[in-house]
C-alpha positions as CSV (number, residue, x, y, z in Angstrom):
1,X,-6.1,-0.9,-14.5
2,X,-6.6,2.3,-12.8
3,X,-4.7,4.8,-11.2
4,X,-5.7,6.9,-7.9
5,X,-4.6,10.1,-6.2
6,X,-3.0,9.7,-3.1
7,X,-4.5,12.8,-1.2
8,X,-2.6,15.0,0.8
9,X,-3.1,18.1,2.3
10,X,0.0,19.3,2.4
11,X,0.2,19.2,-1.7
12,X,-3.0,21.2,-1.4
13,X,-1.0,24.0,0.6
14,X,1.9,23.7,-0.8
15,X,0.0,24.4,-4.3
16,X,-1.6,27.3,-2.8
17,X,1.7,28.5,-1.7
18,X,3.6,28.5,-4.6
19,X,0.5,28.8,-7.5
20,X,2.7,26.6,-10.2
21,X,1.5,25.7,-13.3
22,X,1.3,22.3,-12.7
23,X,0.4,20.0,-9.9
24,X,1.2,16.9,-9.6
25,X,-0.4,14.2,-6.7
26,X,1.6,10.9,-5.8
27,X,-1.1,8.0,-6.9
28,X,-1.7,4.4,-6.5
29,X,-2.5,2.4,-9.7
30,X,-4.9,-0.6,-9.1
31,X,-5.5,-3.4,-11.1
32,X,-9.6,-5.1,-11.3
33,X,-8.8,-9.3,-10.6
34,X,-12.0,-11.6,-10.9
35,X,-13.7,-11.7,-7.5
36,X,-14.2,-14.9,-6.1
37,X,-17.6,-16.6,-6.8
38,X,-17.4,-20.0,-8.7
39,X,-15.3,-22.8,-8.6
40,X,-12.4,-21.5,-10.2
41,X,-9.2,-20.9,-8.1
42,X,-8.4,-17.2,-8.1
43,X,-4.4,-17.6,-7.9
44,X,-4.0,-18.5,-11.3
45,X,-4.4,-15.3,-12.2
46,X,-0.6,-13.7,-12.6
47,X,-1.1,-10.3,-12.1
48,X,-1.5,-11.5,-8.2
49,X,2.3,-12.4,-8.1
50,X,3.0,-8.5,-9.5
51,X,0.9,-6.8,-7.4
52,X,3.1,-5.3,-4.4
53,X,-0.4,-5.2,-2.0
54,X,-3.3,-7.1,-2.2
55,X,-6.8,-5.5,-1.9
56,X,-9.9,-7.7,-1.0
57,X,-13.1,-5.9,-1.1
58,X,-15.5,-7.8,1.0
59,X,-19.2,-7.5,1.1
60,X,-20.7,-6.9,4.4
61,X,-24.2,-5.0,3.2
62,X,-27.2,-7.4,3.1
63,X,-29.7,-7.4,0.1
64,X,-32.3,-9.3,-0.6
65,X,-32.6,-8.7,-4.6
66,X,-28.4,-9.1,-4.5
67,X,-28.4,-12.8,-3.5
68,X,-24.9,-14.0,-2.3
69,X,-22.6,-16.5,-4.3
70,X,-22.2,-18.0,-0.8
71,X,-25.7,-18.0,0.4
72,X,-25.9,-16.0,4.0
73,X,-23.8,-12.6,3.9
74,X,-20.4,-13.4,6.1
75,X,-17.7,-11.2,5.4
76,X,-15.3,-13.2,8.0
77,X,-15.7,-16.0,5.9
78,X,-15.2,-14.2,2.7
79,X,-11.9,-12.8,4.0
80,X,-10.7,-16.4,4.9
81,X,-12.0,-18.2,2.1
82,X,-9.8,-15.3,0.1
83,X,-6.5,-16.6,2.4
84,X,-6.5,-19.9,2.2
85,X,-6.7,-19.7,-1.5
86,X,-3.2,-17.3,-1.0
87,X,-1.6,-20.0,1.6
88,X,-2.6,-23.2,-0.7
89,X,-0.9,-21.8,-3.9
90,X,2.4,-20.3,-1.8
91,X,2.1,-23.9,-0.1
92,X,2.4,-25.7,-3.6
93,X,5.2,-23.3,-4.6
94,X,7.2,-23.7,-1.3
95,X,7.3,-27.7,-1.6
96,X,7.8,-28.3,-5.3
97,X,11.2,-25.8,-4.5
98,X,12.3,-28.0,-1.5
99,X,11.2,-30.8,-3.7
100,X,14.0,-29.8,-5.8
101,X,16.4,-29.0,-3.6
102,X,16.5,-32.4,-1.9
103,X,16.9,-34.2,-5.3
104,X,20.0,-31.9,-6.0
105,X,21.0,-32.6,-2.6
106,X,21.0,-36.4,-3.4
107,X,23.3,-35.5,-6.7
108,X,25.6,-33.7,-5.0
109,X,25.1,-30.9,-6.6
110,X,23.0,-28.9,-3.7
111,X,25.9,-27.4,-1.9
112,X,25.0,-23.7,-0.7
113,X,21.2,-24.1,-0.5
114,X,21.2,-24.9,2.7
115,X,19.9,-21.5,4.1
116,X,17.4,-21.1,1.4
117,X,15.8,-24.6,2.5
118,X,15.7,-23.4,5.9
119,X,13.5,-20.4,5.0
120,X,11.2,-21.9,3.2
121,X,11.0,-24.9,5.6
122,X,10.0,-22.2,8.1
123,X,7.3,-21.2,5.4
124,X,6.2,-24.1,4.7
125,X,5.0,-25.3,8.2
126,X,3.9,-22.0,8.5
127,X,1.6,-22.2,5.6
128,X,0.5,-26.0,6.7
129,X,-1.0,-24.6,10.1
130,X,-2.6,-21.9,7.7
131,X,-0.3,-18.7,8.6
132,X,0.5,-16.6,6.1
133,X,3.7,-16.1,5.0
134,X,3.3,-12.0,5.8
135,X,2.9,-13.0,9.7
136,X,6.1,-14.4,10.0
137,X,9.0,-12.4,11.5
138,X,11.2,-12.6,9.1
139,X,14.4,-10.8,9.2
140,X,15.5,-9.3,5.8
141,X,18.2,-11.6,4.6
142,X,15.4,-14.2,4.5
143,X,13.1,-11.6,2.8
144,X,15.9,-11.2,0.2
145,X,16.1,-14.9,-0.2
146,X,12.4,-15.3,-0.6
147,X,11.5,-12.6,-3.0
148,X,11.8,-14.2,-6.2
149,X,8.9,-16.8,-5.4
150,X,7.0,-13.9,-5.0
151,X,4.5,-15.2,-2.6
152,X,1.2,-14.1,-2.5
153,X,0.3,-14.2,1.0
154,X,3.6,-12.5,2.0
155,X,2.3,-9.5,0.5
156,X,0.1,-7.0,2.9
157,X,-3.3,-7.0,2.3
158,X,-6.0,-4.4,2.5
159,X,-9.4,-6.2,3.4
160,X,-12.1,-3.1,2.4
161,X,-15.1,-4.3,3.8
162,X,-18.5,-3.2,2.0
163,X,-21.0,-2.0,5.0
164,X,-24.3,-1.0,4.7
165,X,-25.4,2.3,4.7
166,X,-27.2,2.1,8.0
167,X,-23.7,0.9,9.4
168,X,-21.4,3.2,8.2
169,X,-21.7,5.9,11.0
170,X,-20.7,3.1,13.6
171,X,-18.1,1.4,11.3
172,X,-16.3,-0.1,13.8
173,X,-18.8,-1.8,15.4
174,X,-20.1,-3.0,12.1
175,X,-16.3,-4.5,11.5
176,X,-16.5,-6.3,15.3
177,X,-19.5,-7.9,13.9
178,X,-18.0,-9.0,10.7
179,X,-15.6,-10.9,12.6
180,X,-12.5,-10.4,11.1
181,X,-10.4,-10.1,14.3
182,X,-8.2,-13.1,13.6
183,X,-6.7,-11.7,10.3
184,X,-6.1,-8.6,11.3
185,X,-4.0,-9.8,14.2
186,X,-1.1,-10.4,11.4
187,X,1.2,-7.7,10.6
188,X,1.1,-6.3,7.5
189,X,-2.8,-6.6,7.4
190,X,-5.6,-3.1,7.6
191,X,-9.4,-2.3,7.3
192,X,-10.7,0.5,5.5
193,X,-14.9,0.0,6.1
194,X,-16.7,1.7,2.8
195,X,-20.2,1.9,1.6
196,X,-20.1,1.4,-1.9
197,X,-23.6,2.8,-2.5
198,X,-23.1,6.3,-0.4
199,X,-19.8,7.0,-2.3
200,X,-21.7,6.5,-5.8
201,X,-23.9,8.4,-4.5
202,X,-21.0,11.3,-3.7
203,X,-19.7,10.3,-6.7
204,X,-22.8,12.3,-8.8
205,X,-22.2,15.0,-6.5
206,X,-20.9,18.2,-7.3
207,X,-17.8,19.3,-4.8
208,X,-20.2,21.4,-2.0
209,X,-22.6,19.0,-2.3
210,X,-20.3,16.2,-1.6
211,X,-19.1,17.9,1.3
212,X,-22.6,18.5,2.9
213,X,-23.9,15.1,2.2
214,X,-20.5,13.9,4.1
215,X,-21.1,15.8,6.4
216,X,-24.8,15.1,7.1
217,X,-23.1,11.4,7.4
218,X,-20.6,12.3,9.9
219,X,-17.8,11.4,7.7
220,X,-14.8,13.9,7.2
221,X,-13.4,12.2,3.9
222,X,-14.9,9.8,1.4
223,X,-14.2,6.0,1.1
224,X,-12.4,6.2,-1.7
225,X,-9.9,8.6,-0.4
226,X,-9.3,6.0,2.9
227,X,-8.5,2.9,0.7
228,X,-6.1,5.0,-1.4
229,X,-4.2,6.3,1.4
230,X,-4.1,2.8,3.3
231,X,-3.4,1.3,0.3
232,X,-0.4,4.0,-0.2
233,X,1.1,3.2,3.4
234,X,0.9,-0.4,3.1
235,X,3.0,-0.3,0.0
236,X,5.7,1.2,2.5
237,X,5.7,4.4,0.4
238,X,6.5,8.0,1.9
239,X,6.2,11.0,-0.2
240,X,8.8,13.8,-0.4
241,X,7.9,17.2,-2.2
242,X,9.4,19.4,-5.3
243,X,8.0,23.2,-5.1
244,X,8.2,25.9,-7.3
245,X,6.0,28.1,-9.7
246,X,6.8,25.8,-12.5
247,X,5.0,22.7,-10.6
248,X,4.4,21.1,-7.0
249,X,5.1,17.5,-7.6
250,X,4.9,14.6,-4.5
251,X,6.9,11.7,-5.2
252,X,6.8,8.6,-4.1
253,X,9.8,6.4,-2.7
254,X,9.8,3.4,-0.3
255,X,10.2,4.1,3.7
256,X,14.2,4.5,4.2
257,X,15.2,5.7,0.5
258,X,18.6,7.8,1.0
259,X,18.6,11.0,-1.0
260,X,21.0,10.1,-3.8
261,X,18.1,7.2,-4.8
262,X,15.7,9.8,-3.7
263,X,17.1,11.8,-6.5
264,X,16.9,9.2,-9.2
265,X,13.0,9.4,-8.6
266,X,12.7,12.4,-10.7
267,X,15.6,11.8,-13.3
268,X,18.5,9.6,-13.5
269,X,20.8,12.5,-13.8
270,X,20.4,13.9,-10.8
271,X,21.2,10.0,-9.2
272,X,24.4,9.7,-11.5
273,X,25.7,13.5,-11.0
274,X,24.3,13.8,-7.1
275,X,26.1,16.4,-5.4
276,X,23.9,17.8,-2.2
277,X,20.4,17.4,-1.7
278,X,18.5,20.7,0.2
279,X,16.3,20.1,2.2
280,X,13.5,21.8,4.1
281,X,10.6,20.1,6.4
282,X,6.9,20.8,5.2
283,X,5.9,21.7,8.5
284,X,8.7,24.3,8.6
285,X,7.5,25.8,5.5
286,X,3.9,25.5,6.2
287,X,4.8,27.5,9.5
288,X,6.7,30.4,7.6
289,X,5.7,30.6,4.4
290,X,8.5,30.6,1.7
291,X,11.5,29.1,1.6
292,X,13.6,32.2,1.9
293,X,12.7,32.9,5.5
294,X,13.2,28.4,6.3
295,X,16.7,29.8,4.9
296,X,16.8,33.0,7.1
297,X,15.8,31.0,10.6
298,X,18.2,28.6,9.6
299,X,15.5,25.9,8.9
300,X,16.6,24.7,5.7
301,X,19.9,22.8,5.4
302,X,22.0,20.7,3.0
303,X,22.0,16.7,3.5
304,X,24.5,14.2,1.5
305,X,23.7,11.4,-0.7
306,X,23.2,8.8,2.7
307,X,20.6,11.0,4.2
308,X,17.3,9.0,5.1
309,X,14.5,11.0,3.2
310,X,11.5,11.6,5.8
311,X,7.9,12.0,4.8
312,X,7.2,15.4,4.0
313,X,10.9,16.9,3.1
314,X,10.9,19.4,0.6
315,X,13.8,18.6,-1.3
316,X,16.0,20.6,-4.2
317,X,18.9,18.4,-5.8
318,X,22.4,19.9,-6.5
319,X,23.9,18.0,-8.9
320,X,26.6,18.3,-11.8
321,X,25.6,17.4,-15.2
């Protein structure tokens, strides 16, 4: 298990803007699964089902003294190999539930499961014709209905393919040739191209030299910092701000969070005794500086507990204790 900063620039100003004590980045915490060389199926493993992403690292590099489980380097296949193992363990979970259903149907005692057997019928044939569950439009009464199987390949998936280092300043071509067009065609479903060795290599750095050696590269930000920001949106998450000289803090909440939940984020009190939330927009801020003059141009305003947070707000909770 490890946990990542997400980065964000606007944390970085907002720090330098207020100089708190404390400062306080949203992260991502990952968790290290067996790859998949050898004969054993990987879905076994349960902290698959708890993930909410999935994150496949692919190897695209070629090296002759790091010979290849597989033989010949195909990351396509790799990536495939990787779903089919997702859709055959959903596919066993989907039929041994209808499975049941139809013998409770038979005692009479299946009465109000009809709309759950529908769904997963849907998934099923899906899964049969090798679709993931993930590239189904599914509306979210059937998501509801589904979310206790906990389906692996309903679950978005970062495919972080390992280039060479030769390929990494023409990534995307490198990605056309590791033919992985067909996957991402699904929704729910990203590329971040990395090269394992250069970002070691950054990794021994010190910070200037990091940023030269980038930049010698042609890269503005290092691989590490892509996968942990695609990883960040694929979750769904959107990070709102707290300022002050005490501490900047981002927090995370899923896309569509109203401010009253919003609230609960940073303590249960605030959710339980919500009164107002206050809220400012970062680019407001960014453009005047404090947030007394957002008050004075009328910029910063006061939002009720159904307010949809946006990415970005700056928010201060009123609430009664």
């Amino acid at each position: 298990m490890g946990a990542a900063e997400v980065p964000d620039a606007r944390l970085d100003h907002l720090t330098e803007l207020f100089e708190p004590r404390k400062r306080v980045a949203a992260s991502v915490v990952f968790a290290d699964i067996a790859g998949t060389a050898g004969p054993r199926s990987l879905v076994d493993v349960a902290a698959y089902r708890e993930a909410h992403t999935l994150l496949h690292v692919v190897r695209a590099f070629r090296a002759a003294d790091v010979p290849h489980a597989a033989g010949a380097v195909d990351a396509g296949r790799d990536a495939r190999a990787m779903e089919d193992e997702l859709i055959l363990a959903d596919l066993a979970v989907a039929e041994r539930r209808l499975e049941r259903i139809e013998r409770d149907r038979k005692k009479g005692a299946g009465k109000g499961l009809e709309h759950e057997a529908r769904i997963l019928d849907r998934c099923r044939r899906a899964l049969e014709s090798g679709t993931p569950i993930r590239a189904l439009d599914l509306d979210p009464d059937a998501d509801r209905a589904l979310r206790g199987f906990q389906f692996l390949s309903s679950k978005p998936l970062l495919l972080v393919v390992n280039l060479d280092e030769a390929d990494i300043a023409d990534a995307e071509r490198a990605l056309e040739r590791a033919d992985l067009g067909g996957m991402l065609a699904h929704p729910a479903t990203r590329t971040v191209p990395v090269c394992a060795k250069i970002e070691l290599e950054i990794a021994q750095l010190d910070a200037d030299d990091a940023r030269a050696f980038l930049a010698d590269l042609g890269l503005r930000e290092t691989g590490l910092k892509r996968v942990v920001r695609a990883a960040y949106e694929l979750l769904g998450y959107i990070s709102f701000f707290t300022v002050g000289e005490d501490e900047c803090r981002a927090w995370s909440i899923p896309g569509g969070t109203i401010a009253m939940n919003a609230a609960g984020a940073v303590h249960t009190d605030m959710q339980r005794g919500f009164i107002r939330a206050e809220v400012t927009a970062y680019e407001d801020l960014a453009r005047r500086g404090s947030l007394g003059a957002c008050r004075e141009h009328g910029e910063t305003r006061l939002e009720g507990k159904q307010y949809v947070v946006r990415d970005g707000d700056i928010l201060n909770f009123r609430f009664a204790r």
